[in-house]
C-alpha positions, 0 to 999 in steps of 0.5 A, spaced: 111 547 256 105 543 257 107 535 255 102 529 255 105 522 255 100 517 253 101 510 253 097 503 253 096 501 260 101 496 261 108 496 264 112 494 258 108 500 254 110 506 259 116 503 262 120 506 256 117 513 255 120 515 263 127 518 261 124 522 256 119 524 260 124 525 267 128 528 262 123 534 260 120 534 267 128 536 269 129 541 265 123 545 268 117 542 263 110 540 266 109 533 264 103 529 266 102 521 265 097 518 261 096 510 262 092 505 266 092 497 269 099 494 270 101 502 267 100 506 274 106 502 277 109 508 273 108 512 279 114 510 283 118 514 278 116 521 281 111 522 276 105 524 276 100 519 273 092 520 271 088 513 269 085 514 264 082 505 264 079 504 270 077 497 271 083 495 265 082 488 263 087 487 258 083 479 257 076 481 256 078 485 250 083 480 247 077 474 248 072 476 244 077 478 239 081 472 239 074 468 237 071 472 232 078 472 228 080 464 230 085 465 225 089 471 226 089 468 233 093 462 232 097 466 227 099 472 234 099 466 238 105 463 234 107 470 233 106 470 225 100 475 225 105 481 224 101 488 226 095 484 223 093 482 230 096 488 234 091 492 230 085 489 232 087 488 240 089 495 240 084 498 236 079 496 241 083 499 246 084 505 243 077 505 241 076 505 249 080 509 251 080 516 246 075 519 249 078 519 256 084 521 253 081 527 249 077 529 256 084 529 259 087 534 254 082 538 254 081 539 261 089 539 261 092 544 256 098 540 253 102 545 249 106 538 246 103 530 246 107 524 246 105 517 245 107 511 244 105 507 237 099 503 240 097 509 244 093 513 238 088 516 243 094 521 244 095 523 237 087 523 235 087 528 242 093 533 240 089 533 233 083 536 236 086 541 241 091 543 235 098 541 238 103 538 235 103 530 237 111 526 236 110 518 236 116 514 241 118 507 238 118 503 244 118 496 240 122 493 234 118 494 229 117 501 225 111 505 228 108 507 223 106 499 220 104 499 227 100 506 228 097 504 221 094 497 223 091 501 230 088 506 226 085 503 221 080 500 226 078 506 229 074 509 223 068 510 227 072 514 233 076 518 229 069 521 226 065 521 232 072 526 234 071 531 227 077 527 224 077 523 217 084 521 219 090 522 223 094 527 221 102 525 221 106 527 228 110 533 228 116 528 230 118 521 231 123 518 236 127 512 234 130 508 239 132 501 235 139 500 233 139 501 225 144 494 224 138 491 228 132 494 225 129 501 221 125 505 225 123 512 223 125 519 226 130 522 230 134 517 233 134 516 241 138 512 246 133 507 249 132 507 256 126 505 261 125 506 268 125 499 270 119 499 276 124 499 282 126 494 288 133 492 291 138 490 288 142 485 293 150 486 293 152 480 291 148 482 284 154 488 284 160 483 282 161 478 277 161 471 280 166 465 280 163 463 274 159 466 268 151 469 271 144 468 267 140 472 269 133 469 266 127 473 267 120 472 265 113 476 261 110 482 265 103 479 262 100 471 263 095 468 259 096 465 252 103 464 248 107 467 255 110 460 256 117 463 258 124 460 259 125 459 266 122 452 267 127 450 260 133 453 264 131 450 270 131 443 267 138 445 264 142 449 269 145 442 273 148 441 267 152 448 265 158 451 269 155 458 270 150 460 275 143 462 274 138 467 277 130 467 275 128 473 277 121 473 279 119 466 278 113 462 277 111 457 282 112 451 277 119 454 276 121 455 283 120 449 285 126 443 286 132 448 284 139 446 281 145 448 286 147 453 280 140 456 280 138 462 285 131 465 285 131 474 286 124 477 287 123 484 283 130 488 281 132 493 277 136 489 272 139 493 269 142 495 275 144 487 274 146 486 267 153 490 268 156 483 273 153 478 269 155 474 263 148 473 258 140 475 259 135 468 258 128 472 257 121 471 253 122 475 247 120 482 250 122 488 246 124 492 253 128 486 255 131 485 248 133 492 247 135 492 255 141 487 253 143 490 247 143 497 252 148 492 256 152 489 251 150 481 253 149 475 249 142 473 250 137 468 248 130 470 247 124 466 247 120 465 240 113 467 242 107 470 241 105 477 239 112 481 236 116 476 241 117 472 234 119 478 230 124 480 237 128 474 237 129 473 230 131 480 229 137 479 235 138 473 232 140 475 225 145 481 228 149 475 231 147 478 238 144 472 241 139 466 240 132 465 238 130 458 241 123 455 242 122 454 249 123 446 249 129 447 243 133 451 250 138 445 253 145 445 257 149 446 249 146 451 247 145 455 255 153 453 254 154 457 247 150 462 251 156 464 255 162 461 252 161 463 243 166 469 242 162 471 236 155 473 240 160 476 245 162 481 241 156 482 236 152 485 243 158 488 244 159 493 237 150 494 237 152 497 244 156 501 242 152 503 237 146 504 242 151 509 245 153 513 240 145 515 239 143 521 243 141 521 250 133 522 252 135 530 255 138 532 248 132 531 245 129 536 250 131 543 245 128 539 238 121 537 242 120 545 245 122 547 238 116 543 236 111 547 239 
């Protein structure tokens, strides 16, 4: 069969439709990417890729939101909005974007659609072609709270396209651990291409003393304040060793002896010898931990990075801190409490125990 995969264009939004879609396309199904931006980065992952938002700019839409709804935007700033704000940003993208996607389905011929929850345009053009559409979660929170606040700004797109309103998916893939959050669906193991580069040989083995990785967002702008310039600032008085993967200029800058700076890796290739992930909150870097089983520290944050933190938090798997709140104690708890230790290691277990990405390959052929 034929499978359209659609996503937002950003990183952070394709990245973790790529085991599935290497996976359909391994076992002999034609796939074709959907996406646009920072997304086609995609493309060092063997697929083929078609960009469906020339000229993407993820701020020129965001701006005149953010000032025509003030308070919304201080509450997604804070991370407090819940999808109200997602609603709107992502509502307008996809009203952008639907028309180039419904152009490339029917140009295409896909026999199956798949879309991520805040690619919408990928369900309104299953539905005008007549094929099945199946949502994958690649966040924490439930799709369907988020396809909801999508698609209730797309009132005017779904009209122009002969739709009063989006059919359900034929099928839902589920990939958050049930002991840290429901998603509905069919549960499937998370994993994401992770962009490439070279990992250097001294990131294979454990070190003489515990090793943090710290990473930051994939996007820059308001609320992307991550962890790095805090760790640094803490990292002398800590016995572990940190690594700031591609860091920002202000957090490269007049390094502890303990701190070593790596350009893009693939970190889960890293996780394994480490001891903690210090990050901003991310789902993709939150989900990665879990994956690994490591203790991590999220940063509360903008947008879902709030909700992503807390979530970790209340498992027991790791901390939920505010930027200036990180500090040497509670970088030593990070890689010393027990408890974080082996509650990252049962939500790995869990993750384990969920089917892999290619055992979902029979059930979505059954779709069609």
């Amino acid at each position: 069969m034929r499978v359209l995969v659609v996503s937002a264009p950003m990183v952070g939004h394709v990245f973790p439709l790529v085991p599935l879609a290497a996976a359909l396309r391994d076992a002999g199904h034609e796939v074709l990417l959907a996406t646009g931006g920072g997304g086609l980065a995609v493309e060092r992952a063997g697929l083929p890729v078609r960009d469906v938002a020339p000229g993407f700019d993820l701020g020129r839409i965001a701006l005149p939101i953010m000032l025509r709804h003030p308070l919304i935007a201080r509450a997604e700033l804070a991370g407090t909005a819940g999808t109200r704000g997602a609603g709107l940003l992502f509502g307008a993208l996809n009203d952008q974007l639907t028309d180039r996607v419904v152009a490339l389905a029917t140009e295409w011929r896909p026999d199956l659609v798949l879309h991520e929850p805040f690619a919408v345009a990928g369900a309104v053009a299953a539905a005008r072609l007549g094929v099945p559409a199946v949502r994958q979660e690649n966040a924490l929170f439930d799709g369907r709270d988020l396809v909801r606040a999508t698609t209730d700004r797309l009132g005017g797109t779904l009209r122009r396209r002969g739709l009063t309103e989006l059919p359900p998916p034929a099928a839902a893939l589920a990939v958050a651990p049930p002991s840290v959050t429901h998603q509905d669906g069919w549960p499937m193991r998370y994993a994401s291409y992770v962009g490439g580069g070279e990992l250097p040989d001294w990131l294979r083995e454990p070190g003489a003393r515990p090793r943090v990785l710290v990473s930051r967002s994939t996007l820059t702008g308001p609320g992307d304040e991550g962890p790095m310039p805090a760790v640094v600032a803490a990292a002398a008085q800590v016995d572990a060793e940190f690594v700031l993967v591609r860091p920002d200029r202000r957090s490269a800058r007049a390094l502890p002896g303990n701190v070593r700076v790596v350009d893009w890796i693939p970190l889960d290739a890293a996780l394994p010898a480490s001891a903690a992930l210090v990050h901003h909150g991310g789902a993709g870097s939150v989900l990665g931990a879990l994956v690994a089983g490591l203790p991590q520290l999220a940063t509360v944050g903008a947008g879902d990075r709030r909700h992503n933190a807390e979530l970790v938090a209340r498992r027991g798997a790791g901390l939920a801190l505010r930027p200036r709140d990180i500090t040497a104690e509670t970088l030593t708890r990070l890689v010393t409490d027990a408890d974080l230790r082996t509650a990252a290691g049962q939500v790995s277990r869990e993750i384990a125990a969920m089917p892999a990405p290619a055992e979902l390959v029979p059930r979505l052929a059954a779709l069609v």
